[in-house]
C-alpha positions as CSV (number, residue, x, y, z in Angstrom):
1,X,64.5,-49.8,-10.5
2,X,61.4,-48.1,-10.7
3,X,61.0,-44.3,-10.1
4,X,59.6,-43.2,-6.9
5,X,56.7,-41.1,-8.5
6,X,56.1,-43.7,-11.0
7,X,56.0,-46.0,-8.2
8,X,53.3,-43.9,-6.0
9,X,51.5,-42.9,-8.9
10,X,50.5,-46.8,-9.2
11,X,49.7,-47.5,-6.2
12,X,47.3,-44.5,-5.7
13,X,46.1,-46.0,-9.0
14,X,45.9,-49.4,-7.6
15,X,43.9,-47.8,-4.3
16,X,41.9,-46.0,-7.1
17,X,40.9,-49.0,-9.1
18,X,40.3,-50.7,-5.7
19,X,37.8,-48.3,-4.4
20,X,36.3,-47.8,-8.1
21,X,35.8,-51.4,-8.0
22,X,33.6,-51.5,-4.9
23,X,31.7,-49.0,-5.4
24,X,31.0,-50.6,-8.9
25,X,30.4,-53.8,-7.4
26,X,27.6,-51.7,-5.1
27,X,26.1,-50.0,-7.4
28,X,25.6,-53.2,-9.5
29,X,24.2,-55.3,-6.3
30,X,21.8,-52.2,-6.1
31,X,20.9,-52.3,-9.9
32,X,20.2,-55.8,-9.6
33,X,17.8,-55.5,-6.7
34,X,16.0,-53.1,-8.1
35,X,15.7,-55.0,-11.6
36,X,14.5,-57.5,-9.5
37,X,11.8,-55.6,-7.5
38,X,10.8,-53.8,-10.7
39,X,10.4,-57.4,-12.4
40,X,8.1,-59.0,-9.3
41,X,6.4,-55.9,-9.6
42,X,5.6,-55.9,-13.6
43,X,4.8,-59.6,-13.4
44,X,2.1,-58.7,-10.4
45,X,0.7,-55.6,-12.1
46,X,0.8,-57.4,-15.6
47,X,1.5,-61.0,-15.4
48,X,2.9,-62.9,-18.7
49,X,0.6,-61.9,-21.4
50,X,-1.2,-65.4,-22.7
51,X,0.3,-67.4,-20.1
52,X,-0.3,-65.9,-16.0
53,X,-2.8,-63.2,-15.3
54,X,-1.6,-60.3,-13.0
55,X,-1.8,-61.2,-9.0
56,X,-3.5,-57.5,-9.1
57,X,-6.6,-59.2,-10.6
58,X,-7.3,-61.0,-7.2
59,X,-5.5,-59.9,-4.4
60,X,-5.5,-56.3,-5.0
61,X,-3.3,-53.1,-5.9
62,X,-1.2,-53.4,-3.0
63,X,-2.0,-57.0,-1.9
64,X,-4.7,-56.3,0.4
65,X,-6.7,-59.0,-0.7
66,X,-9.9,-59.2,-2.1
67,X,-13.2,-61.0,-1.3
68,X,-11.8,-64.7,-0.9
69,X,-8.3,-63.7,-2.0
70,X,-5.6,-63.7,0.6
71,X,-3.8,-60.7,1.5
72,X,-0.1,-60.7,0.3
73,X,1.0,-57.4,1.7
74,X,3.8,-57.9,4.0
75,X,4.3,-61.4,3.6
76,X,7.6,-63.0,4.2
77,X,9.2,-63.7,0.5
78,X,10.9,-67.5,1.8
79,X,7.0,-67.9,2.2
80,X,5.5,-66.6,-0.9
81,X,8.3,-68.4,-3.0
82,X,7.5,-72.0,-1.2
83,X,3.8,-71.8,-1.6
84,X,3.9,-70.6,-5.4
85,X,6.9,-73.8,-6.0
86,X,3.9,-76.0,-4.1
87,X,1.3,-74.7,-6.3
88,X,3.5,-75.6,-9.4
89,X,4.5,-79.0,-8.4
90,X,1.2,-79.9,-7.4
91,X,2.2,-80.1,-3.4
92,X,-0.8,-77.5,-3.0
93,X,-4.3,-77.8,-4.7
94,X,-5.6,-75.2,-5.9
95,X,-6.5,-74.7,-10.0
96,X,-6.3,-71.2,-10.0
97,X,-2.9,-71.0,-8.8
98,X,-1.3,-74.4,-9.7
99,X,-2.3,-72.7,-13.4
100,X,-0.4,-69.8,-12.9
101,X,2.7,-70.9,-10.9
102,X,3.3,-73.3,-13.6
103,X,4.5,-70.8,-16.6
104,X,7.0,-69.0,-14.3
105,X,10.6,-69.7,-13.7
106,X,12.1,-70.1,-10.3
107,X,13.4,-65.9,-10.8
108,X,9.8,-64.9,-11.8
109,X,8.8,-66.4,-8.8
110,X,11.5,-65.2,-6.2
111,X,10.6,-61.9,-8.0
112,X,6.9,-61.6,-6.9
113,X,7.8,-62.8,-4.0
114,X,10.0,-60.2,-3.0
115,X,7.8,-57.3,-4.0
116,X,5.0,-58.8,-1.8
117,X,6.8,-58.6,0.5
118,X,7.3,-54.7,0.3
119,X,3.9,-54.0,-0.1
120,X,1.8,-52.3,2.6
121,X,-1.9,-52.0,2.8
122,X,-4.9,-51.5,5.3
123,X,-6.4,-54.4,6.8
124,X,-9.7,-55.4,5.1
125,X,-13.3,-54.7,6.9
126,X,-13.6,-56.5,10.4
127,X,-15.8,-59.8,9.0
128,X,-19.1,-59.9,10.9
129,X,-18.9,-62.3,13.7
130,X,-21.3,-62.5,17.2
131,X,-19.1,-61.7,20.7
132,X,-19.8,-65.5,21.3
133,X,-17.4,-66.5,18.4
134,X,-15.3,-64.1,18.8
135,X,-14.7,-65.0,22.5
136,X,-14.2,-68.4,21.6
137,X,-11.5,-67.4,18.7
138,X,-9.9,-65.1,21.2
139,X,-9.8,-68.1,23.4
140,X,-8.2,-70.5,20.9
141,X,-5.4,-67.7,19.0
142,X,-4.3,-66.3,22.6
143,X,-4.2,-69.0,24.9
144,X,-4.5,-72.6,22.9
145,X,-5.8,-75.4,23.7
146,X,-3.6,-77.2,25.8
147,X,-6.3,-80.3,26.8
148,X,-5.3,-81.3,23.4
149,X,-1.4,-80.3,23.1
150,X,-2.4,-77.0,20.9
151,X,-0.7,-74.3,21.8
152,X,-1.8,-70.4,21.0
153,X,-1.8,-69.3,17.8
154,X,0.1,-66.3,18.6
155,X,2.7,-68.4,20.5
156,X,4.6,-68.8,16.7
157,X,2.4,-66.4,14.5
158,X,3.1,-63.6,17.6
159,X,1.1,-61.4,19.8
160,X,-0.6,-59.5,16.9
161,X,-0.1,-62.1,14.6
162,X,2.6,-60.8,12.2
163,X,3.8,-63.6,11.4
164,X,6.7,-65.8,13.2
165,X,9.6,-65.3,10.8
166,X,10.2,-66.8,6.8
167,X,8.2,-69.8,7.5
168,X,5.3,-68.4,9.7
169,X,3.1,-65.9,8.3
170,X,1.1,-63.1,9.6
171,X,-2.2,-64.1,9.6
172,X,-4.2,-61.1,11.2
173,X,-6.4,-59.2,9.4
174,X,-6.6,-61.9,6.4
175,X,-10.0,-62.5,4.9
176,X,-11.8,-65.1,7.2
177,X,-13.2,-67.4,4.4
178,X,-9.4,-67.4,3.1
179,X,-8.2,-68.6,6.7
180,X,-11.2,-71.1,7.2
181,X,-10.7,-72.7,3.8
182,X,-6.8,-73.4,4.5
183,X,-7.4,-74.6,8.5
184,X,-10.2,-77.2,6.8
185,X,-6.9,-77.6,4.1
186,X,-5.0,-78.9,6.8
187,X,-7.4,-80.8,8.4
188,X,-8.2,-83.0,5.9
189,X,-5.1,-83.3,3.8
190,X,-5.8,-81.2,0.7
191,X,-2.8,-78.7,1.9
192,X,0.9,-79.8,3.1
193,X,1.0,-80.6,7.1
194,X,3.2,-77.1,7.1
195,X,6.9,-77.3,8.5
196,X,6.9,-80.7,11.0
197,X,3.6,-81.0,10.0
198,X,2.3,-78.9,13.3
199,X,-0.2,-77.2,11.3
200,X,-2.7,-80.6,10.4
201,X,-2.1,-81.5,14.0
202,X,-3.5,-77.8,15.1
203,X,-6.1,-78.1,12.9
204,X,-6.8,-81.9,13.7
205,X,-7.7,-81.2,17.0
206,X,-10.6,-78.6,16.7
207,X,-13.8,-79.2,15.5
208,X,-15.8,-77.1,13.2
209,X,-16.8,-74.3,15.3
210,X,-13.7,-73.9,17.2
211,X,-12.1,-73.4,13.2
212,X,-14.5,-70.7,12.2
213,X,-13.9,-69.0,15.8
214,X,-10.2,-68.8,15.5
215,X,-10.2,-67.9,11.5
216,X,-13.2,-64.9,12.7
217,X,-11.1,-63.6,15.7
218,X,-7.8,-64.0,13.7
219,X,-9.5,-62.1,10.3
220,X,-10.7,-59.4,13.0
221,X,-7.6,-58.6,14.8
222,X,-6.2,-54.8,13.1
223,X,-2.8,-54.1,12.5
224,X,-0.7,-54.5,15.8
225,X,-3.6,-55.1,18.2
226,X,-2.5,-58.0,20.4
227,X,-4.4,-61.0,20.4
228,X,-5.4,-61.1,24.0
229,X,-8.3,-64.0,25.4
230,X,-11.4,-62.1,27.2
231,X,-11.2,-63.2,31.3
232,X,-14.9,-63.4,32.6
233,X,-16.4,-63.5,36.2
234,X,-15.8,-66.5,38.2
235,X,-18.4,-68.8,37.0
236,X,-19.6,-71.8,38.9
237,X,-15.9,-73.0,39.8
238,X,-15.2,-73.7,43.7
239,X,-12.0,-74.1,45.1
240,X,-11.8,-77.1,46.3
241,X,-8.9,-80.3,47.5
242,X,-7.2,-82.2,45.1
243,X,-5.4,-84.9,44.3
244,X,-1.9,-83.8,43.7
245,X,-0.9,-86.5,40.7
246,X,-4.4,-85.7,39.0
247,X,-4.5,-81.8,39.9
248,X,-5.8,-79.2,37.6
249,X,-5.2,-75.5,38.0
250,X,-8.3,-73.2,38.3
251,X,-10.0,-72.5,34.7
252,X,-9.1,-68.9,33.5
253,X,-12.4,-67.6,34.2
254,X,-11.9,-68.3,38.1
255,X,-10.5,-65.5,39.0
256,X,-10.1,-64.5,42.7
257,X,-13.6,-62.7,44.2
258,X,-11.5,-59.7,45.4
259,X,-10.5,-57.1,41.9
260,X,-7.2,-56.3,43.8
261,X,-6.0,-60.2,44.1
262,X,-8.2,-60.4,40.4
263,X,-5.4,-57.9,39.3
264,X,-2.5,-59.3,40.8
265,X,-3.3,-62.2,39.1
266,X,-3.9,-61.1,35.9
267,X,-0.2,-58.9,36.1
268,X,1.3,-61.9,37.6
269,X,-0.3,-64.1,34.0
270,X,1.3,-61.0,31.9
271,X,4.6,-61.0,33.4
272,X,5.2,-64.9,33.1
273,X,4.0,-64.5,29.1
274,X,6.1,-61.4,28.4
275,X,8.8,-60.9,30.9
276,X,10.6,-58.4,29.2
277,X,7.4,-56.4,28.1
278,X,5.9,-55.9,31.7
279,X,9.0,-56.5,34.0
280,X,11.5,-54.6,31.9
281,X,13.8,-53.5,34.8
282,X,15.0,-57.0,35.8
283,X,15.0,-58.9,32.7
284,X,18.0,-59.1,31.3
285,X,17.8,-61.3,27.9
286,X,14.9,-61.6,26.1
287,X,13.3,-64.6,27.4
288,X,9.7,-65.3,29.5
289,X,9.2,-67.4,31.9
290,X,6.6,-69.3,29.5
291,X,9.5,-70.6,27.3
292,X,10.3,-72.7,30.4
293,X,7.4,-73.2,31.7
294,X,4.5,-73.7,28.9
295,X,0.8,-73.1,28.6
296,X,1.4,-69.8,31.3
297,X,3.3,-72.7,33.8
298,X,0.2,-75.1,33.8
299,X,1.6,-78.3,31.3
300,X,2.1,-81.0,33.5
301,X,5.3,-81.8,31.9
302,X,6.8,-78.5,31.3
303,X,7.9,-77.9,34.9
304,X,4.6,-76.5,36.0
305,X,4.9,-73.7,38.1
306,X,2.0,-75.1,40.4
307,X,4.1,-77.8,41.6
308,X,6.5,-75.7,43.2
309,X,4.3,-73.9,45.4
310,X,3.3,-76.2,48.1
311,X,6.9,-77.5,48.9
312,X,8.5,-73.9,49.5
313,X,10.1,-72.9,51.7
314,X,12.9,-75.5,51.0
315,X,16.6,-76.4,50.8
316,X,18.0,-76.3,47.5
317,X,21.9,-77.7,46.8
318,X,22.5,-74.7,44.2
319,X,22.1,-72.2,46.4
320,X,22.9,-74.0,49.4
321,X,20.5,-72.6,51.9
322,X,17.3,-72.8,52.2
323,X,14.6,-71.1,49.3
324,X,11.9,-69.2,50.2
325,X,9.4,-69.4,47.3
326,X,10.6,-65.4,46.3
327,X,14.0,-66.8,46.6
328,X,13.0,-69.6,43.9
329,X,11.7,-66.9,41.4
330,X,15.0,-65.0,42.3
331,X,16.7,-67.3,40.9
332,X,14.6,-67.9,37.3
333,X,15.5,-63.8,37.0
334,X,19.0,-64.2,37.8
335,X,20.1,-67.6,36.1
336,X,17.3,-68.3,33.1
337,X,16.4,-64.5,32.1
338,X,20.1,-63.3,32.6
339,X,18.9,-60.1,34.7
340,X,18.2,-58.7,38.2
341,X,16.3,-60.6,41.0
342,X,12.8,-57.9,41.6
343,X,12.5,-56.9,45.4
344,X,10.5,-59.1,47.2
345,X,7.9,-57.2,48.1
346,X,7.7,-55.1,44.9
347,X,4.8,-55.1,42.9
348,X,6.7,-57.9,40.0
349,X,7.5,-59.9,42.6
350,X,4.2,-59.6,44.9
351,X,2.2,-60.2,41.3
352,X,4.5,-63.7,40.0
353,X,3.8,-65.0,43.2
354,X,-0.2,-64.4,43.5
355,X,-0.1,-65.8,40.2
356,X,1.6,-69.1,41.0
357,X,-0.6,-69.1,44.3
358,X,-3.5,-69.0,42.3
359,X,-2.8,-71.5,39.6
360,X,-2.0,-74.2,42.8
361,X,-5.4,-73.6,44.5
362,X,-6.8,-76.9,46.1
363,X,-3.3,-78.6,46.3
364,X,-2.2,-79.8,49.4
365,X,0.7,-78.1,51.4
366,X,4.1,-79.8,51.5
367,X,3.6,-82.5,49.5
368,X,5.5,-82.2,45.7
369,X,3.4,-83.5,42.9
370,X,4.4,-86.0,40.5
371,X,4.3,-83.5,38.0
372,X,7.3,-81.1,39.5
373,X,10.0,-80.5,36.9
374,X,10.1,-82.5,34.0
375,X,9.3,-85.5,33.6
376,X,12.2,-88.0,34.2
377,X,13.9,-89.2,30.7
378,X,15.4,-92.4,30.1
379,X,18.8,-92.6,29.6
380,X,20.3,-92.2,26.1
381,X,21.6,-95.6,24.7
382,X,24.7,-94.3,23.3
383,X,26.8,-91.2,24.8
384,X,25.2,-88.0,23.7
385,X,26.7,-86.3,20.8
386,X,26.9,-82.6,20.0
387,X,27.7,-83.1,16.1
388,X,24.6,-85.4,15.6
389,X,22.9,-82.6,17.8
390,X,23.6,-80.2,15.1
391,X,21.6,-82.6,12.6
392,X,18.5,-82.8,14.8
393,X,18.6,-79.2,15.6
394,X,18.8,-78.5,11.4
395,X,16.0,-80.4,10.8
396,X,13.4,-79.5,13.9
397,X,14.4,-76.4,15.7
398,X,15.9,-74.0,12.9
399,X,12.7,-73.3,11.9
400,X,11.6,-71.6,14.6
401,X,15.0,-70.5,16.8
402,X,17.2,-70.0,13.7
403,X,20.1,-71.5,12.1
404,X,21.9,-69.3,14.6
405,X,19.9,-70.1,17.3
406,X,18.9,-66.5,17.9
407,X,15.3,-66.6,17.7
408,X,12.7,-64.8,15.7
409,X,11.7,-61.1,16.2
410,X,8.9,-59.6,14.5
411,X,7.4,-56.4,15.2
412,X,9.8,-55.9,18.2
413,X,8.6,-58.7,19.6
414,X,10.6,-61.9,20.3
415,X,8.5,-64.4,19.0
416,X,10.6,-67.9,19.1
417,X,12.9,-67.8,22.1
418,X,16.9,-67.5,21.5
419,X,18.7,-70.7,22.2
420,X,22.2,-69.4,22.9
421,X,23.9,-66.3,22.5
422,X,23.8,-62.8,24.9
423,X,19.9,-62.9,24.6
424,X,19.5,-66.6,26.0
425,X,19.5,-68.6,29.4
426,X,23.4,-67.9,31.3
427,X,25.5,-70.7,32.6
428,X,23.9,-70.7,36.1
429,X,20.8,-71.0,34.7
430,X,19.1,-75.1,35.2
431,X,18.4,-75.0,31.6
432,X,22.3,-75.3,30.8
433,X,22.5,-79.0,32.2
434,X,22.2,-81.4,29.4
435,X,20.3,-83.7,31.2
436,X,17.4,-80.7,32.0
437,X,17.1,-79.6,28.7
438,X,17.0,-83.1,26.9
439,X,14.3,-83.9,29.8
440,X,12.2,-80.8,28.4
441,X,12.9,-80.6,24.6
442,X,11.9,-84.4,24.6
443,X,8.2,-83.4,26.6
444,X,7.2,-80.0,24.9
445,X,9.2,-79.9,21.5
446,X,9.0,-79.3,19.1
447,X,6.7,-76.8,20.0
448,X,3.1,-78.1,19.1
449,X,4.7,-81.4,17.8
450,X,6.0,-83.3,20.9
451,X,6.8,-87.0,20.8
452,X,8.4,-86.6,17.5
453,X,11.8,-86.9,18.4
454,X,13.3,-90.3,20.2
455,X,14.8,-90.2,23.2
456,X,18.2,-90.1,21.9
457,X,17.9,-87.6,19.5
458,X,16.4,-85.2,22.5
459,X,19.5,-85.8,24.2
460,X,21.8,-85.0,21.1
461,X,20.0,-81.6,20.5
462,X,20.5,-80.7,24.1
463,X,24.3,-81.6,24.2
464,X,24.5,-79.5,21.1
465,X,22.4,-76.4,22.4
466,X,24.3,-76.3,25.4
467,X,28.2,-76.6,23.9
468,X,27.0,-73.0,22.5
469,X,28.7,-69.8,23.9
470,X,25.9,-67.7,26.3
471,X,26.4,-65.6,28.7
472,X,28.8,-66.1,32.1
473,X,27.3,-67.9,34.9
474,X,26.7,-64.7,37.6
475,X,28.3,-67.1,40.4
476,X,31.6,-66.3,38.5
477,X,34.6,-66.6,41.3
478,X,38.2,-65.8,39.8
479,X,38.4,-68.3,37.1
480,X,36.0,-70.5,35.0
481,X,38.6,-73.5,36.4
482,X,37.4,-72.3,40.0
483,X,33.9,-71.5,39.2
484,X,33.8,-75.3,37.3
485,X,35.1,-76.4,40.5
486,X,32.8,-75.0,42.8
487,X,29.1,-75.0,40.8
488,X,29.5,-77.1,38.1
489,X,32.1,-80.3,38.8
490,X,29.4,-82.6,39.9
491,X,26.6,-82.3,36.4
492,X,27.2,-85.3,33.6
493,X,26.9,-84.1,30.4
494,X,28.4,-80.6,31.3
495,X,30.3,-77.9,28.6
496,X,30.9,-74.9,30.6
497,X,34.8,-74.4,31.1
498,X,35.5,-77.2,27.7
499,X,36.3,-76.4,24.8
500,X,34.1,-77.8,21.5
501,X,35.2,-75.3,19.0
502,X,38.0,-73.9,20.5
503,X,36.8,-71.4,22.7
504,X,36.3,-71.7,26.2
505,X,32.7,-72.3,27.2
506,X,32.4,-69.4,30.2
507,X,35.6,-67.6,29.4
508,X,35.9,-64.0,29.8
């Protein structure tokens, strides 16, 4: 038998070699970073003497960009590294670059691309551009063009334009010849469609001045400005009746007479964009009512916010009393954004509901328009499935929400919406029902790309979004069997109290 000090002796060796081990495995991850790092930035200082010029050359010291030159500062490295692999298979035309992307090996290249992505540097000049372009770019990067399906530019590129995680880059502050060239790229062909091609559709649907507005405002916009759309006096718009199946909401520039309703509205708009921004007390995930509700609750087929107005007060199954209109918006804070219901005559509440009062001027009271909710969706032809789900949510919504379906946050802002997860929609909320969110994925997404997804593969993504763990529906009572029983027994297509993964859906 071995002796007892001989015994502890090697297993505080063992604990010794154990530790020694990590700490070597650490300090060799670090080494190996930093190797890397110092490689991407040798090859941009230097380049590969005879074969690749140094980045330096054109796009500056720190990647500010020069002249026509992009700026690289900041950009995300799964970014960098795809357009330098398009440039060297010829998927991107450019000489320039296609020459120097051919030479370097796929480490070279996930080398520069990380050290761009380290680099900081001031924005360039502010291009010179009249307050008439400038208006119009404004127009186009903050709200969109929705006659046309284009959203906002900073809807996926975010409020000051960061960038809308490793696919989406920041585009603010970029030279404006650069960002004109590659939206004419787009347009006609000579640059990849971008991820589910909803770049060349953006850029399909504007004409030539409405591209050199949005590439001047987005090239003037300084480092963590918000890109926010200039609201001008009222115009030569009247209110006036309207059909409720062909209504349109005022245009943005028809802003009540009176500054104080002016204002309300205006706070009312801000609060529906950014929920958690400018109604932080009674949000309680970080979703906006806009990720429901798109183009600010005016698309006609994202459940537009208009509709509702004119048939409140009603009775309402879910809550089983009759809804006041406050009541209804209760309920979006208290189901959809996971948080506290504002007072109802608090200045939140006061300002959602001049907003939505605003947006349905001309429609006739008590009669619901066509347009209320979503539009109806056919029925699936086979049973909805949560694995083929996962497929179609791979291939069209990672991008954006994540393979985790968290959502992108840049800059402290939550750029694409979280899908499940403590930060999304709770069980209560009408976005859980498989039915609801297959009716409004197959409308509106993806986002700036809808129709691309059949009917049956809307309903597949839906079953699998909502067979994902979020948080407990607030009408909790003793047990998710009772709380099943009394709220949620009587929706097809339902998860909450089953079981996918093996976990309980709504479990404590």
């Amino acid at each position: 038998m071995p002796r007892p000090d001989l015994m502890s002796n090697s297993i505080l060796a063992l604990r010794y070699f154990k530790h020694a081990s990590a700490a070597l495995l650490w300090l060799c991850s670090i080494g190996g970073a930093y190797a890397q790092n110092e490689a991407g930035a040798r090859l941009y200082a230097q380049g590969v003497a005879g074969k690749v010029a140094p980045c330096v050359a054109c796009h500056g010291a720190n990647g500010e960009g020069l002249g026509e030159f992009p700026r690289l500062a900041g950009l995300p490295s799964q970014y960098v590294l795809a357009q330098l692999t398009a440039y060297r298979d010829g998927k991107r035309s450019n000489d320039v670059m296609s020459a120097l992307a051919k030479p370097l090996g796929a480490r070279q290249m996930q080398a520069v691309a990380d050290y761009v992505a380290t680099l900081s540097a001031p924005y360039l000049p502010t291009p010179a551009a009249s307050a008439e372009v400038l208006a119009a770019g404004a127009r186009l990067v903050a709200i969109g063009k929705w006659s046309d399906n284009m959203p906002a530019c900073r809807d996926c590129h975010g409020p000051s334009l960061l960038g809308g995680g490793p696919a989406i880059p920041g585009i603010a502050g970029q030279p404006q010849a650069y960002l004109l060239a590659q939206l004419n790229a787009y347009r006609n062909g000579t640059r990849p469609a971008g991820p589910l091609g909803i770049m060349a559709r953006i850029a399909s649907r504007l004409d030539a001045a409405e591209l050199d507005a949005a590439a001047a405002y987005a090239a003037s916009l300084r480092e963590g400005e918000e890109a926010i759309a200039p609201r001008g006096a009222r115009g030569d718009w009247q209110p006036h009746a309207q059909d409720p199946d062909a209504f349109e909401p005022p245009p943005d520039y028809a802003l009540p007479a009176r500054p104080e309703d002016a204002a309300a509205v205006l706070l009312g708009e801000r609060i529906f964009t950014d929920t958690a921004k400018y109604a932080p007390k009674y949000a309680g995930n970080s979703l906006s009512c806009r990720n429901c509700h798109t183009d600010r609750g005016r698309n006609p087929v994202s459940g537009p916010v208009w509709a509702a107005v004119p048939v409140y007060p009603q009775y309402r199954p879910k809550d089983r009393l009759v809804n006041s209109l406050a009541i209804r918006i209760e309920g979006c804070f208290r189901y959809s954004q996971n948080g506290t219901p504002p007072p109802a005559d608090g200045e939140e509440m006061v300002a959602l509901m001049t907003y939505m009062g605003w947006l349905a001027t001309g429609l006739p009271i008590g009669i619901q328009p066509k347009a209320a909710g979503y539009p109806a969706l056919a029925a699936p032809s086979i049973a909805p499935d949560r694995q083929r789900g996962k497929s179609v949510y791979a291939e069209n919504c990672a991008l954006c929400h994540g393979a985790d379906g968290q959502g992108r946050m840049v800059a402290g802002a939550q750029v694409m919406p979280p899908l499940w997860g403590p930060q999304s929609y709770n069980w209560g909320a009408g976005m859980h029902t498989v039915d609801n969110a297959a009716a409004f994925v197959y409308s509106n997404m993806p986002y700036g790309a809808p129709g691309t997804l059949t009917v049956q593969q809307a309903w597949d993504v839906a079953a699998w979004l909502n067979s994902q763990p979020r948080p407990q529906d607030p009408r909790f009572t003793e047990s998710v069997e009772k709380t099943h029983e009394l709220y949620h027994k009587n929706h097809a297509n339902e998860f909450y109290g089953t079981a996918p993964d093996g976990v309980v859906l709504g479990g404590k």
